[in-house]
C-alpha positions as CSV (number, residue, x, y, z in Angstrom):
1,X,-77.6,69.8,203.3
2,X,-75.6,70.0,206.1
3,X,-72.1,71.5,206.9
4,X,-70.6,68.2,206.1
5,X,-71.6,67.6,203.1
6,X,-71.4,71.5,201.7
7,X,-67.6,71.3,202.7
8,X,-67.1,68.2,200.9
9,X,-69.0,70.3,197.5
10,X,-66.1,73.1,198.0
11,X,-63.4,70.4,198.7
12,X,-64.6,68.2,196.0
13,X,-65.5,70.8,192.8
14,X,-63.7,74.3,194.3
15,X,-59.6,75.1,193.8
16,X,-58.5,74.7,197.0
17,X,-56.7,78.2,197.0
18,X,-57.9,79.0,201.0
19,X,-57.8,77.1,203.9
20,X,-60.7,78.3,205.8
21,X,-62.5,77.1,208.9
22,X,-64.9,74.8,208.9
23,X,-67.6,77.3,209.0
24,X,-70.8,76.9,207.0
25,X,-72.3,81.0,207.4
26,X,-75.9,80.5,206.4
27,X,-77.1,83.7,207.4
28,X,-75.6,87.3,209.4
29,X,-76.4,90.3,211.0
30,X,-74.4,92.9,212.8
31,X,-71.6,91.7,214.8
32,X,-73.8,87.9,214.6
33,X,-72.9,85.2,211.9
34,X,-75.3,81.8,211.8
35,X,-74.0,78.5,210.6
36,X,-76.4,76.2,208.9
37,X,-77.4,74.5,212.2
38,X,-78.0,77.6,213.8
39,X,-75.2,77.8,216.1
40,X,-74.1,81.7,216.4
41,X,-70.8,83.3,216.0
42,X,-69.3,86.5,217.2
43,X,-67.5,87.9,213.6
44,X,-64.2,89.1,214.7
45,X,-62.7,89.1,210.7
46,X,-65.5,91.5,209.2
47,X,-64.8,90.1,205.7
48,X,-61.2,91.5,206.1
49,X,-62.9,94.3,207.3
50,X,-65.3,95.0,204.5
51,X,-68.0,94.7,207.0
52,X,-67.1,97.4,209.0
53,X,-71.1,98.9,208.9
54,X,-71.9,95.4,210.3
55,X,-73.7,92.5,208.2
56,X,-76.8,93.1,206.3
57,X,-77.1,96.6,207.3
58,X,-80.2,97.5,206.7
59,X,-80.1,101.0,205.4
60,X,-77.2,99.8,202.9
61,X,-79.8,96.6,201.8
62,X,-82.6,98.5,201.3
63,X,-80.2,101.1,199.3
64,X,-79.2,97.8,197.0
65,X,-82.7,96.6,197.3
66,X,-84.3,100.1,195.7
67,X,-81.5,100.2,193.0
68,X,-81.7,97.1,192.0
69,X,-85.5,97.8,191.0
70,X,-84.5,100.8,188.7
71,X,-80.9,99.9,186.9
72,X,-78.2,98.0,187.6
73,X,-75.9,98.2,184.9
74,X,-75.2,100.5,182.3
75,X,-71.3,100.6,181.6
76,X,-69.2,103.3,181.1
77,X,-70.5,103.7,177.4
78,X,-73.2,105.7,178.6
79,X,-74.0,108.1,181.9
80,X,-75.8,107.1,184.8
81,X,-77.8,109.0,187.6
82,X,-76.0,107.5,190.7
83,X,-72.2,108.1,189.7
84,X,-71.7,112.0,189.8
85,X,-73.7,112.2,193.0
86,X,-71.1,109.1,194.7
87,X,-68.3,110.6,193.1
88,X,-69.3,114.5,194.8
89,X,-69.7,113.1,198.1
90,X,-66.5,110.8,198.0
91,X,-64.4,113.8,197.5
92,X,-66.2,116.1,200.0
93,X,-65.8,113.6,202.6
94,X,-62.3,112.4,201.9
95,X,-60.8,116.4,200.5
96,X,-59.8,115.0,196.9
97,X,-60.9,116.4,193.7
98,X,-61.5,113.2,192.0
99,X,-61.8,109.5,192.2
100,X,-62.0,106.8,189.5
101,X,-64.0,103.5,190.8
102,X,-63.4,100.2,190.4
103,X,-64.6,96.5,191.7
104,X,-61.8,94.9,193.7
105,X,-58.9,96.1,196.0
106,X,-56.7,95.2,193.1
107,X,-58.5,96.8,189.8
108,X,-57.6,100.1,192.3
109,X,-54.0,99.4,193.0
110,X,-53.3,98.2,189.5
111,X,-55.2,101.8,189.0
112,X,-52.8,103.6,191.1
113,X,-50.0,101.9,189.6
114,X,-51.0,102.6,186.5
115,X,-51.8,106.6,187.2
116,X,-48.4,107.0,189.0
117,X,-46.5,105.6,185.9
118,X,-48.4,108.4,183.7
119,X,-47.6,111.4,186.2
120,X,-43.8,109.9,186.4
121,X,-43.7,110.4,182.6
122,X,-46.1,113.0,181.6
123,X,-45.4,115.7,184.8
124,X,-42.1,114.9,186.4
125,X,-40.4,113.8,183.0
126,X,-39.1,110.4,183.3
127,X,-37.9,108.8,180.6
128,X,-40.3,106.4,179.1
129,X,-40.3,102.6,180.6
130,X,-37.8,103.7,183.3
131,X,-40.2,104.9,186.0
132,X,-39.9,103.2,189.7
133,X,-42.5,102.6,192.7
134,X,-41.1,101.5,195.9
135,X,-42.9,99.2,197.9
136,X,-42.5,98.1,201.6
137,X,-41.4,94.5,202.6
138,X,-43.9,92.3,204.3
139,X,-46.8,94.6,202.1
140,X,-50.0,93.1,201.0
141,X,-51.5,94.8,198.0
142,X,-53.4,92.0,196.1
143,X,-52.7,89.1,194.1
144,X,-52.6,90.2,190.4
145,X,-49.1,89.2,188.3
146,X,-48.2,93.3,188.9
147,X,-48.6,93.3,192.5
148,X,-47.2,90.1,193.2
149,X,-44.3,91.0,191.2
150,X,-43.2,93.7,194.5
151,X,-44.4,90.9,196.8
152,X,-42.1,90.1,199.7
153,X,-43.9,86.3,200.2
154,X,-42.0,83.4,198.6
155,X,-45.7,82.0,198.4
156,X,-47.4,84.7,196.5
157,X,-44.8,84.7,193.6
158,X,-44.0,81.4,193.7
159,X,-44.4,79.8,190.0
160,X,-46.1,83.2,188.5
161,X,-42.9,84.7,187.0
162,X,-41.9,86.1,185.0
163,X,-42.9,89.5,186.9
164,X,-43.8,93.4,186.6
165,X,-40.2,95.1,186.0
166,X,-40.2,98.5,187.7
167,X,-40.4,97.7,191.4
168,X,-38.0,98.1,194.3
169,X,-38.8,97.1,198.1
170,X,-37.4,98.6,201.1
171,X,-38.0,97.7,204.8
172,X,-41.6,98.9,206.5
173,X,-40.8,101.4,209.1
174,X,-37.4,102.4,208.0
175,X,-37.4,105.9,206.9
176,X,-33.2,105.7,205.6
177,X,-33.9,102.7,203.8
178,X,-36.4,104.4,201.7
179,X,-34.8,107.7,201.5
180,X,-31.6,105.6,199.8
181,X,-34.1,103.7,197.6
182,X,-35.4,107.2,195.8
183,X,-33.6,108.4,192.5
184,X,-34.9,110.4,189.9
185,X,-36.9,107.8,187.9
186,X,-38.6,107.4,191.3
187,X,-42.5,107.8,190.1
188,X,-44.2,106.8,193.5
189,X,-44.0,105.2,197.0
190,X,-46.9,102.7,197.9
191,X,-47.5,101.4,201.6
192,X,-50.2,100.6,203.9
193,X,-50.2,102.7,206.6
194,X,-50.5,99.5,208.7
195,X,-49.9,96.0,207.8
196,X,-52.7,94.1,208.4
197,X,-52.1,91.0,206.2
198,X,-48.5,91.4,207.4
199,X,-49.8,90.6,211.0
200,X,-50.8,94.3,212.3
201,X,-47.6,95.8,212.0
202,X,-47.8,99.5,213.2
203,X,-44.8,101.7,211.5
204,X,-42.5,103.9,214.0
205,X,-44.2,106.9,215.0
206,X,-43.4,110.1,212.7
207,X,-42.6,107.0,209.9
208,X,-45.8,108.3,207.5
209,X,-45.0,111.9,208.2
210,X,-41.5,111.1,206.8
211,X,-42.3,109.6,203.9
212,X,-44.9,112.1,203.1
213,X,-41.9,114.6,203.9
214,X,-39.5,112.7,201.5
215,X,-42.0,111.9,198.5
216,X,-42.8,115.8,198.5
217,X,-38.7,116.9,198.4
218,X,-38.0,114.4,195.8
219,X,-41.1,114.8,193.7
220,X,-42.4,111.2,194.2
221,X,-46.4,110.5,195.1
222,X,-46.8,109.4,198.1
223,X,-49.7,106.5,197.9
224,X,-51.4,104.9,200.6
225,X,-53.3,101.9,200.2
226,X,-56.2,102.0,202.9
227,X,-58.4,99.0,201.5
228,X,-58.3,97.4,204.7
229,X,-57.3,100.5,207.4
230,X,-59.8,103.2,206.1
231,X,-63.0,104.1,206.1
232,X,-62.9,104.1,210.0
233,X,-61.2,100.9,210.7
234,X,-58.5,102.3,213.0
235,X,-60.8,105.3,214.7
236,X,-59.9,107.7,211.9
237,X,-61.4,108.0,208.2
238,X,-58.0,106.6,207.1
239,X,-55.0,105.0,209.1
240,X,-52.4,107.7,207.6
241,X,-54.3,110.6,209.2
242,X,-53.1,109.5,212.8
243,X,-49.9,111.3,211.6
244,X,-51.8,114.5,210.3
245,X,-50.2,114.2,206.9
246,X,-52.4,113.6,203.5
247,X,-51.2,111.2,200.6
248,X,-51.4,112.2,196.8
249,X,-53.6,109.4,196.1
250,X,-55.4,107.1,198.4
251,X,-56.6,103.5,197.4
252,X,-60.0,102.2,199.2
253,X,-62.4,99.2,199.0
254,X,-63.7,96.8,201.3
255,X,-66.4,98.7,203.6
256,X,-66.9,101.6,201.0
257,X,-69.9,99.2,200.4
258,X,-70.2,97.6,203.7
259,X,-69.5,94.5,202.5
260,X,-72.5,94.0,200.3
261,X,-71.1,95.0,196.8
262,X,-67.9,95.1,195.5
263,X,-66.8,98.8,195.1
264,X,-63.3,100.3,195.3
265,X,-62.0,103.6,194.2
266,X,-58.8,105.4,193.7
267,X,-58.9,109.0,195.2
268,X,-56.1,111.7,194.0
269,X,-56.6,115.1,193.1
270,X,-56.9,116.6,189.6
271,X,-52.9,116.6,188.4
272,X,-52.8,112.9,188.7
273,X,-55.8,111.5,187.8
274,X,-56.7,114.3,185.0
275,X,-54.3,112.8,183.8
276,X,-56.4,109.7,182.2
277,X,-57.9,110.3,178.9
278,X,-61.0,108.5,177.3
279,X,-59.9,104.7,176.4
280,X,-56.8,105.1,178.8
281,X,-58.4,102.8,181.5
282,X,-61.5,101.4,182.5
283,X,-64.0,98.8,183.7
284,X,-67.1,97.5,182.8
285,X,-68.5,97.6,186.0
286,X,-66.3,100.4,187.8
287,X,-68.8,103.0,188.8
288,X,-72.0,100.8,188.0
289,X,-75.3,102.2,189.1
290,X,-76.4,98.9,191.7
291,X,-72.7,100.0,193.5
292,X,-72.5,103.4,194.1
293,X,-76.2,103.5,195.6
294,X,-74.6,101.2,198.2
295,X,-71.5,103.0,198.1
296,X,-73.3,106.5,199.0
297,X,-75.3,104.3,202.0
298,X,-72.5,102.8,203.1
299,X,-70.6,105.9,203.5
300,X,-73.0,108.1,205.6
301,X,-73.8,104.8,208.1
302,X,-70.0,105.2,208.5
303,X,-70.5,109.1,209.5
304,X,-73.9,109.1,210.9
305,X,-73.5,106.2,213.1
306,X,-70.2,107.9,214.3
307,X,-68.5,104.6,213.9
308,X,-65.1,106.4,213.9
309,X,-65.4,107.7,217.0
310,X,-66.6,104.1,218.0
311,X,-63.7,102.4,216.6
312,X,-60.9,104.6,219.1
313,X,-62.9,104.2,221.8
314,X,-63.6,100.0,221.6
315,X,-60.9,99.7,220.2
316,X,-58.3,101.1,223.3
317,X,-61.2,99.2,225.2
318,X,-60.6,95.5,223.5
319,X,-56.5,96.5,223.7
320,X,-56.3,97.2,227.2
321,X,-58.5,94.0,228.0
322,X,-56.5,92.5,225.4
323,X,-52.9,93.3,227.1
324,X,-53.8,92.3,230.5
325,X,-54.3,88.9,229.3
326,X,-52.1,86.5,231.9
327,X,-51.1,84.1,229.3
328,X,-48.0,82.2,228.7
329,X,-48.9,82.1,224.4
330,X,-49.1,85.7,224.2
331,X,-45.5,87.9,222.8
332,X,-47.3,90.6,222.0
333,X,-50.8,92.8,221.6
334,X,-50.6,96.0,218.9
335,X,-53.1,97.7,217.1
336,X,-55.1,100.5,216.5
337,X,-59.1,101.2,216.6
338,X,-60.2,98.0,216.4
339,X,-57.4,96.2,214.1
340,X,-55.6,94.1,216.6
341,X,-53.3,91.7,216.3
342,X,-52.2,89.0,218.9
343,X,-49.0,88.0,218.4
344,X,-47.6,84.3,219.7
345,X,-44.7,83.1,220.8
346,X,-43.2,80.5,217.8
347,X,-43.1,77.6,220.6
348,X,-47.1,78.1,221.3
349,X,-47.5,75.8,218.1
350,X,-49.0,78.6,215.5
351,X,-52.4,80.8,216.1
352,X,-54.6,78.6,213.7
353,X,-54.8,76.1,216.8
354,X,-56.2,78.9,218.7
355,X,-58.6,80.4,216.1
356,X,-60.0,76.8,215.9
357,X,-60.4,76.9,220.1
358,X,-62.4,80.2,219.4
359,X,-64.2,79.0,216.7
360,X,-65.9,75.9,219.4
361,X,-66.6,78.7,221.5
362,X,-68.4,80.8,219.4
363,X,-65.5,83.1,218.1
364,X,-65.0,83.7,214.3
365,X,-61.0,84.8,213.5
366,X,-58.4,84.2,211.2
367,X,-54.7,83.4,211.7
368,X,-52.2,85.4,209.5
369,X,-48.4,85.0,209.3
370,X,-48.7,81.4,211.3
371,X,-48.2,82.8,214.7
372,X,-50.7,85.8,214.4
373,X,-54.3,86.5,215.2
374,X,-55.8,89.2,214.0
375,X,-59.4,90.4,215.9
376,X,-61.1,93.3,213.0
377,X,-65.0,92.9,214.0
378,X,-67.5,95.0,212.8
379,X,-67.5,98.9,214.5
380,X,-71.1,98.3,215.3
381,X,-69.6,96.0,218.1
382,X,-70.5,97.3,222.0
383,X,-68.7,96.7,224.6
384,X,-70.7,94.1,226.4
385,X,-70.4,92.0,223.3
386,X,-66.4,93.0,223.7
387,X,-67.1,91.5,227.3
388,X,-68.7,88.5,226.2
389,X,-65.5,87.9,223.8
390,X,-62.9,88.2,225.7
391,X,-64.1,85.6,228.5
392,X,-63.4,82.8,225.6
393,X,-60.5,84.5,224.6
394,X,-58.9,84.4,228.1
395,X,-60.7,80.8,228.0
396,X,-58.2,80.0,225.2
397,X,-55.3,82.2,225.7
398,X,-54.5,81.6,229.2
C-alpha cells in the first residue's frame, strides 16, 4: 500500500486525537527515518525525544532481541533476573537509593503523585485528604484525569471534569509566586526543569535552585519531571543539574529505553519511596524482564557513547547557527543541548506551515503552542548532518 491509502486506514478506523504530518515512517536508523517510498528524512522530534540513542540502535536491539529469546514477562508476582541488576545501576548512575518502574511518562507521575501524598501524611503529618502539590502554569505532565486536573490548557481539560482536587498552579519562573503558594499542607512541588511541550521555555537563572531552596525550608519535595529533559537531552544527565541542585524525586522515561520499549521509572531515595508497602501500588508490566534489558543497554550507550557531552557541544553549535538566522519569521531562538525551540512572530501565520516546508525538504519536526518549532534530534546527530539541516532551514526561515 502506499502512503495514501495507509493515511486514509488511520483517518478512516483510528480516533483522530493527533494531527500529524503526512508521514508514512516505514523504516529508521540513527538520525535517518524512511517513508514507504523511500524518500529519507532527517528526524528532528526523536519521538519527543525518546530516541535520544538514535533509531534502532543496535546494541539496545540486539539487548531486546536476546531477552526476548529467554523471558519476557513475569509480573510482579514473582522475581526476575534483569530487575535488581537495572534497578542497582539506575541508582549508581543517577545517586538515588531507589527507583520503582513503570511503562509510560504518566504511570510515573501518577507514581510520584501518588508517593508525595503518602510522605505528606505519613512523615510531615498532614492531615488526611488535605495534602497540596503545586504545579507550574503552561506544565505538560501527561494526559491522565489527575494530571490534567493541574493542567493549564483549556484543551487538555476540556470535557474530562470533574477533576483531581488537591492541586494549585503558580507561574513557571516565578520564585514569589510559588513561595506565596506554600502552606503547611503543602506535600510537593512538581515542574519540568524546562518546558518543552510548553514551547522550550527555560526558567530564570537561579529559579531551580530556589525552589529547591524553598521546598527544603518548608518541608515540601521538590520533584522534577525529566521525561523529556533527562537522560542527556540538554548536555547534562538531567536538565535540573545545570543549577547544581538535586530533587527529592526525579520522574524519567522516554530514552531510558531509547525509544524501543516503553520504560519509565520514578527515582527518590529511601524516606519517600520506602514508604510503599506490598499491594500499595503497582503494574503488571512495570519492571518486566523484555524492558529493563533494554533499559540497562539503553543507559550505558547514553554513557559510553558520551552523548552528554555530545548534546552541549551540538547543541550551542545548532543554537548559534540557529540565531544568526536572517529571517523576518523568527522572535526568538532558546534552548539548551539540543532542545531548541524557534519561536515565530504571531503574524508569520503559525509554525505548522513551516514544519510542512521542512518536511518537502527532507526535515521531520513538530509545531507546539501554534507559533513554536521545536528541533530535539537524536544526540547521535554530527555536525555535518547539523550542516546539512540548517541549509533547508534557512531555505524556509528566511
Amino acid at each position: 500500500m502506499n502512503s495514501k491509502e495507509l493515511i486514509a486506514l488511520e483517518d478512516r478506523y483510528g480516533a483522530h486525537n493527533y494531527h500529524p504530518l503526512d508521514v508514512i515512517i516505514d523504516r529508521a536508523e540513527g538520525v535517518w527515518v524512511y517513508d514507504i517510498e523511500g524518500k529519507r528524512y532527517l528526524d528532528c522530534l526523536s519521538a519527543y525525544s525518546a530516541v535520544n540513542q538514535g533509531h534502532c540502535h543496535p546494541r539496545i536491539i540486539r539487548a531486546l532481541k536476546e531477552q526476548a529469546d529467554m523471558v519476557t514477562l513475569t509480573s510482579r508476582a514473582f522475581r526476575n533476573s534483569r530487575l535488581g541488576l537495572f534497578e542497582k545501576e539506575l541508582c549508581e548512575l543517577t545517586g538515588y537509593e531507589m527507583v520503582l518502574p513503570m511503562n509510560s511518562g504518566a504511570e510515573a507521575v501518577e507514581t510520584a503523585l501518588k508517593v508525595a501524598r503518602r510522605w505528606g501524611y505519613q512523615t510531615k503529618g498532614v492531615p488526611a485528604g488535605q495534602a497540596e502539590i503545586i504545579a507550574c502554569n503552561g506544565n505538560f505532565h501527561g494526559r491522565t484525569i489527575t494530571i490534567v486536573s493541574f493542567s493549564s490548557d483549556e484543551q487538555y481539560r476540556k470535557d474530562y471534569g470533574p477533576f483531581t482536587p488537591g492541586f494549585k498552579v503558580v507561574e513557571f519562573g516565578d520564585i514569589e509566586a510559588l513561595g506565596a503558594a506554600v502552606t503547611p499542607n503543602t506535600v510537593a512541588v512538581i515542574l519540568e526543569p524546562i518546558q518543552g511541550e510548553g514551547g522550550v521555555v527555560i526558567p530564570p537563572d537561579g529559579y531551580l535552585k530556589g525552589v529547591a531552596s524553598l521546598c527544603r525550608e518548608q518541608e515540601v519535595l521538590f520533584m522534577v519531571d525529566e521525561i523529556q529533559t533527562g537522560l542527556g537531552r540538554t548536555g547534562r544527565l538531567f536538565a535540573h543539574q545545570h543549577e547544581d541542585v538535586r530533587a527529592d524525586v526525579a520522574i524519567i522515561g522516554k530514552a531510558l529505553s531509547g525509544g524501543v520499549y516503553p520504560v519509565s521509572a520514578v527515582l527518590s531515595d529511601r524516606e519517600v519511596l520506602g514508604l510503599f508497602r506490598p499491594g500499595d501500588h503497582g503494574s503488571t508490566f512495570g519492571g518486566n524482564p523484555l524492558g529493563v534489558a533494554v533499559a540497562r543497554e539503553a543507559l550505558r550507550v547514553l554513557v559510553e557513547e558520551d552523548l552528554f557531552e555530545r548534546a552541549a557541544t551540538l547543541g550551542a553549535y545548532l543554537m548559534g547557527r540557529l540565531q544568526r538566522l536572517e529571517s523576518p519569521h523568527i522572535k526568538e531562538v532558546r534552548g539548551r543541548g539540543l532542545l531548541v525551540g524557534i519561536e515565530l512572530f504571531s503574524e508569520s501565520g503559525g509554525a505548522r506551515r513551516f514544519c510542512e516546508e521542512l518536511q518537502e525538504r527532507g526535515i521531520l519536526c513538530k509545531e507546539t503552542h501554534t507559533h513554536i518549532i521545536r528541533l530535539s534530534p537524536p544526540l547521535v546527530i554530527t555536525k555535518e548532518e547539523i550542516d546539512w539541516a540548517m541549509v533547508q532551514i534557512a531555505s524556509v526561515l528566511e
